[in-house]
Backbone as a chain_set.jsonl record, in Angstrom:
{"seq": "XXXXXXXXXXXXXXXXXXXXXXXXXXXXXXXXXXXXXXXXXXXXXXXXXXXXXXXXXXXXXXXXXXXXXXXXXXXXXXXXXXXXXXXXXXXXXXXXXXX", "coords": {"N": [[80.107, 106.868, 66.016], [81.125, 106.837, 69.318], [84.147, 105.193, 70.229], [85.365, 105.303, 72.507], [86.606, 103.706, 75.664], [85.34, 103.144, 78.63], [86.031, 103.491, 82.576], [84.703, 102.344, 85.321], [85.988, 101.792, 88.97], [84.852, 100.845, 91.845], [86.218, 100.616, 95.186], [86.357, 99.106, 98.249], [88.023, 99.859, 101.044], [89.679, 97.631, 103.6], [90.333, 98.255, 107.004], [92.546, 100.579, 108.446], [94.18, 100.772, 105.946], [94.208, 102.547, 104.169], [96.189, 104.469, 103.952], [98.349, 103.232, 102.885], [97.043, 101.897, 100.105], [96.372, 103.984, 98.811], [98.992, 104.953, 97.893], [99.645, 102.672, 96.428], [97.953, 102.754, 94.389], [98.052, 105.526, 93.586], [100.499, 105.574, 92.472], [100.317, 103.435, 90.261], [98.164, 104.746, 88.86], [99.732, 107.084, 88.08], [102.068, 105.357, 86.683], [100.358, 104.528, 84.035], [99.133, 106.399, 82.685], [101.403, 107.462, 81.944], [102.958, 105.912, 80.433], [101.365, 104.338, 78.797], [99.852, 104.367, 75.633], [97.073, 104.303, 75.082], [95.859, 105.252, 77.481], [93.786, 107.591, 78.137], [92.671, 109.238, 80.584], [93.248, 108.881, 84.259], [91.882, 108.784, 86.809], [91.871, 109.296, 90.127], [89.73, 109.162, 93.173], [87.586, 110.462, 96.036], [84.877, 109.441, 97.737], [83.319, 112.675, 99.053], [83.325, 113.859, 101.675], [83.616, 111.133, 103.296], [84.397, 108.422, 105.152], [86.946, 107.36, 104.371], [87.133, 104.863, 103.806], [86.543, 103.969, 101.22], [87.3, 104.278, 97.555], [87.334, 105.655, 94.169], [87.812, 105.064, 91.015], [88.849, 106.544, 87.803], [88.424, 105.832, 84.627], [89.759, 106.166, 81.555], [89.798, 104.998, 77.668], [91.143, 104.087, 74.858], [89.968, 102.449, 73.52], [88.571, 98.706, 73.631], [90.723, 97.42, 73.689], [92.783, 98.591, 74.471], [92.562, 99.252, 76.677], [92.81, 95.91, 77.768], [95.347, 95.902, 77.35], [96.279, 97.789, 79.468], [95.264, 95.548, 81.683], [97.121, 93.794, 81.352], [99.344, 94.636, 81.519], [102.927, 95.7, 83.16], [102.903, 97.353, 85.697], [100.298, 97.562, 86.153], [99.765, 94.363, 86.868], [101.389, 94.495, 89.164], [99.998, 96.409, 90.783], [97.942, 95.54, 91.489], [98.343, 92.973, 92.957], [99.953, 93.752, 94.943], [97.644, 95.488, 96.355], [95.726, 93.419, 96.407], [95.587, 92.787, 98.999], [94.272, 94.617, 100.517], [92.188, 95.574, 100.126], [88.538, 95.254, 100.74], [85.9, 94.85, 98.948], [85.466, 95.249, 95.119], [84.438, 96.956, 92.754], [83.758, 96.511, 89.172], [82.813, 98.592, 86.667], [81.951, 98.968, 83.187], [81.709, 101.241, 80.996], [79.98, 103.252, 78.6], [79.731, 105.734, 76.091], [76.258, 107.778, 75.603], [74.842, 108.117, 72.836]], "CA": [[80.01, 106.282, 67.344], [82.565, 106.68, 70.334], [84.553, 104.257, 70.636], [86.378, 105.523, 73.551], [86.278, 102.63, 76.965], [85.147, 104.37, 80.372], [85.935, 102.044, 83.375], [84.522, 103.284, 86.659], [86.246, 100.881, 89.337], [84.796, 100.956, 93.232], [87.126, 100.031, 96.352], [86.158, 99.293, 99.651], [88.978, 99.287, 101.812], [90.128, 97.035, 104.871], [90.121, 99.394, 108.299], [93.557, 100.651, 108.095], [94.627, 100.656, 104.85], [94.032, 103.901, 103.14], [97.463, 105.364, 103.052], [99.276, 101.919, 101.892], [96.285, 101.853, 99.028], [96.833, 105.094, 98.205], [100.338, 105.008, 97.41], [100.089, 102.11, 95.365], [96.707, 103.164, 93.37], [98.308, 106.714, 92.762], [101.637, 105.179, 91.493], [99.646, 103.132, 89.203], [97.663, 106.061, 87.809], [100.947, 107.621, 87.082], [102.076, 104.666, 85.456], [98.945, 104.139, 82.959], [98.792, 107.696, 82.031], [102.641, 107.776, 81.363], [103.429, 104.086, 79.823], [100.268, 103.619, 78.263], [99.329, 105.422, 74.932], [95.582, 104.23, 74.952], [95.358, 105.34, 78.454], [93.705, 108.81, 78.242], [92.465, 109.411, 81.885], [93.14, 107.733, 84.684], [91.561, 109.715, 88.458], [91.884, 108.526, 91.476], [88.588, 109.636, 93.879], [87.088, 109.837, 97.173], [83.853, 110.242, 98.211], [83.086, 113.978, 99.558], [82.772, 113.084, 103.45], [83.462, 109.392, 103.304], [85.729, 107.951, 106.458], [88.243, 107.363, 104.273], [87.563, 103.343, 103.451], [86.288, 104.012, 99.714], [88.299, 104.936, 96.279], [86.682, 105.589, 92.741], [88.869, 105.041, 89.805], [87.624, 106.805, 86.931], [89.843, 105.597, 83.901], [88.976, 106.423, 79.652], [90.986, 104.281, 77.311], [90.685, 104.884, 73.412], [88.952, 101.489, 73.444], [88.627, 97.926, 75.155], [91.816, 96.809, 73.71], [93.775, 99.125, 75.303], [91.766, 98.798, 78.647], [93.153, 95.302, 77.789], [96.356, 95.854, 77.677], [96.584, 97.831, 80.271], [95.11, 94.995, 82.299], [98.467, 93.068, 81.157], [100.875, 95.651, 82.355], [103.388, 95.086, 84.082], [102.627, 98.031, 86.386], [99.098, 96.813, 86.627], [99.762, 93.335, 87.373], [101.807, 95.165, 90.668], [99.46, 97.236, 91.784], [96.972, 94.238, 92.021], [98.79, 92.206, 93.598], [100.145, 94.459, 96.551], [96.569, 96.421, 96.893], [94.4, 92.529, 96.872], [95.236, 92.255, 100.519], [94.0, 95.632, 101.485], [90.392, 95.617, 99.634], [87.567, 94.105, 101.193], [85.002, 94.556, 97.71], [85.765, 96.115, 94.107], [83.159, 96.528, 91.594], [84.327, 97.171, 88.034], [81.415, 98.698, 85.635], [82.301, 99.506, 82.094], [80.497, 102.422, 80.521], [79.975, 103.866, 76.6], [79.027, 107.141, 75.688], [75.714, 107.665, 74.802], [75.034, 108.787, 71.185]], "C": [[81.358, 106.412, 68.062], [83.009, 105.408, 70.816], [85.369, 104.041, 72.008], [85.611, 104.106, 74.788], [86.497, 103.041, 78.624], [85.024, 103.053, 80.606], [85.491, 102.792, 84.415], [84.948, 101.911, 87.457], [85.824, 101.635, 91.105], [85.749, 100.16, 94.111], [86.526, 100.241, 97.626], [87.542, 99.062, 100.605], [88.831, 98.22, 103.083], [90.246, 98.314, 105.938], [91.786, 99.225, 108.065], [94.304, 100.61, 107.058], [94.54, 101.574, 103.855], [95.263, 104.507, 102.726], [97.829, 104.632, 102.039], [98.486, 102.073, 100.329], [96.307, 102.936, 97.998], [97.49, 105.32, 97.552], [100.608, 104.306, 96.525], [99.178, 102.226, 94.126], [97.664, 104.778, 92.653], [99.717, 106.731, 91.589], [101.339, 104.393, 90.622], [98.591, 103.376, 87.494], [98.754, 106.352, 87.201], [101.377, 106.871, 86.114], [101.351, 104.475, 84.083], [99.136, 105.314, 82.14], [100.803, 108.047, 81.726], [103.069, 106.807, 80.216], [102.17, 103.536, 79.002], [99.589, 104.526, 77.274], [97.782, 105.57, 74.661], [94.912, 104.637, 75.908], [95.109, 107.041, 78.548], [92.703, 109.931, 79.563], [92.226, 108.496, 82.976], [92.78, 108.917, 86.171], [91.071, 108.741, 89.307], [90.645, 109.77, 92.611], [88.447, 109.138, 94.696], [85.547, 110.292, 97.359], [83.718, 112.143, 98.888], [82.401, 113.576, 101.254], [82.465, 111.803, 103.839], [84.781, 109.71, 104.589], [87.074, 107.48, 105.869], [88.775, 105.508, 103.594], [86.842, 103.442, 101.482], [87.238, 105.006, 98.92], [87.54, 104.298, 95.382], [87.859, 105.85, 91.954], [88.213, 105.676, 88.603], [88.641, 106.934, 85.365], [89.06, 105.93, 81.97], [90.172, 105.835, 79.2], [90.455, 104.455, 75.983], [89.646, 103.513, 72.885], [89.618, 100.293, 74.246], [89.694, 97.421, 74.97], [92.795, 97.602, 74.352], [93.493, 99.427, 76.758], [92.796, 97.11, 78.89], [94.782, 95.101, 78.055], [97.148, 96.726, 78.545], [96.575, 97.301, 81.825], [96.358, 93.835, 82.335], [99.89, 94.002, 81.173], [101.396, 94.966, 83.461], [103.285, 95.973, 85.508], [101.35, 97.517, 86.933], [98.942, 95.719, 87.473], [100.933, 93.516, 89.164], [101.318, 95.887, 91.012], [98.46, 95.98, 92.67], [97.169, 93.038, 92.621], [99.167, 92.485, 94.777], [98.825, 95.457, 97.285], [95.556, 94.912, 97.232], [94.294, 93.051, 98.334], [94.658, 93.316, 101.535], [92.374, 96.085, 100.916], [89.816, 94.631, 100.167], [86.49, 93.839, 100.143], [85.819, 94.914, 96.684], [84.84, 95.688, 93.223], [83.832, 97.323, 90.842], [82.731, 97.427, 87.33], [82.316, 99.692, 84.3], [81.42, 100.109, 81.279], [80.997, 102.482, 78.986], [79.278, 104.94, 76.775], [77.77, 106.815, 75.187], [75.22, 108.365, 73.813], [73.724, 110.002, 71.475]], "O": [[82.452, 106.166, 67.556], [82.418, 104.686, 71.619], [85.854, 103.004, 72.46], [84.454, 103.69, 74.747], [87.438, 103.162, 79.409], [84.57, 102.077, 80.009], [85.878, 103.959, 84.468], [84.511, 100.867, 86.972], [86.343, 102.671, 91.521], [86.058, 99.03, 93.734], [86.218, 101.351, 98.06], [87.957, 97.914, 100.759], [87.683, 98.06, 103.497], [90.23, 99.43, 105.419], [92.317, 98.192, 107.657], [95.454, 100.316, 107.384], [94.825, 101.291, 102.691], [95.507, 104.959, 101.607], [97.802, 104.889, 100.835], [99.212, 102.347, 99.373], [96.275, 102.857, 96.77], [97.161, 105.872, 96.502], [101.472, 104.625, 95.709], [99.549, 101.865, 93.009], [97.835, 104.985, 91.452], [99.963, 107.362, 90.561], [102.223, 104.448, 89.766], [98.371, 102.946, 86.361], [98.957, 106.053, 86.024], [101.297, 107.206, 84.932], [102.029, 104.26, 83.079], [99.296, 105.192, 80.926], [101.131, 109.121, 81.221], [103.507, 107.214, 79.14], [102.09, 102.363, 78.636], [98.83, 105.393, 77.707], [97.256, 106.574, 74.181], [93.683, 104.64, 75.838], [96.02, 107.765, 78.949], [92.234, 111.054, 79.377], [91.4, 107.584, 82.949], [93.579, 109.827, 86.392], [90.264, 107.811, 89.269], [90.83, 110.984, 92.695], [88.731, 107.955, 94.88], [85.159, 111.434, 97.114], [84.892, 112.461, 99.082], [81.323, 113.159, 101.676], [81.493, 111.379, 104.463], [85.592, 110.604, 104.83], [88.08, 107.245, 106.537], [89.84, 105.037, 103.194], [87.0, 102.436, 100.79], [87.764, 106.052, 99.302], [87.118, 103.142, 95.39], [88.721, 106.694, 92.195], [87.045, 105.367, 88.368], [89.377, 107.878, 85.081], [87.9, 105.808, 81.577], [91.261, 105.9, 79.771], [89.336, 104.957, 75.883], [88.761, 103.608, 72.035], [90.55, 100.352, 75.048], [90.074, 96.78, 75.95], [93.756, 96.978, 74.805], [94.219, 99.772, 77.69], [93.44, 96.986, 79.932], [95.29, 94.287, 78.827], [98.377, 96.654, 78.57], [97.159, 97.779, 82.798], [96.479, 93.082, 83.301], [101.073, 93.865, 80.861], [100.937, 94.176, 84.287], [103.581, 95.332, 86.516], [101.304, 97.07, 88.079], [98.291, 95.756, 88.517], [101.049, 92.644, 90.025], [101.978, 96.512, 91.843], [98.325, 95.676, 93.855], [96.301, 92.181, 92.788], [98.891, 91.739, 95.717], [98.905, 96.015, 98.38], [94.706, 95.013, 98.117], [93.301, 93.586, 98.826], [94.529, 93.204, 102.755], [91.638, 96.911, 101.456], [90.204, 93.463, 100.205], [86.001, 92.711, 100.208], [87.004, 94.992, 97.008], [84.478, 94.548, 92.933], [84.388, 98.37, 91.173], [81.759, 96.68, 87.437], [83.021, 100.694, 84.416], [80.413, 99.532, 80.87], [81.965, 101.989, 78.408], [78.318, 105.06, 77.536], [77.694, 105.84, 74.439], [75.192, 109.565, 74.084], [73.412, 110.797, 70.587]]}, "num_chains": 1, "name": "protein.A"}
């Protein structure tokens, strides 16, 4: 069985807020996938002809403890704190391979 831990994370943005979100979502990727040895993909996505207010996260972690502790980063805990004020939803859904 795979133990690997797929996160798919949706963002709706605030009107105006796509670059700012950007900048701090893509410097967050970098972080994860540099600073984080359980973190083995982290992509940052847009729709294909969206206006520009949605971002898909599409993250694999070798399992949920290291999903976990990259939810206790200290990178983490600054992205989410300077991106709350610019999301208006976010839906997290956590996936598993199936066998």
């Amino acid at each position: 069985m795979d133990r690997r831990h797929v996160i798919l994370v949706e963002f709706t943005l605030a009107p105006a807020t796509r670059d700012a979100f950007r900048a701090l979502v893509l410097e967050n990727a970098a972080a994860s996938m540099q600073r984080e040895p359980g973190c083995r993909r982290f992509d940052v996505l847009v729709p294909e002809g969206d206006p520009g207010d949605r971002v898909i996260l599409y993250e694999i972690y070798d399992d949920a403890a290291a999903f976990e502790a990259h939810l206790a980063s200290e990178h983490y805990r600054r992205f989410a704190e300077a991106a709350g004020p610019l999301v208006l939803t976010k839906a997290v859904t956590r996936l598993g391979f199936a066998a």
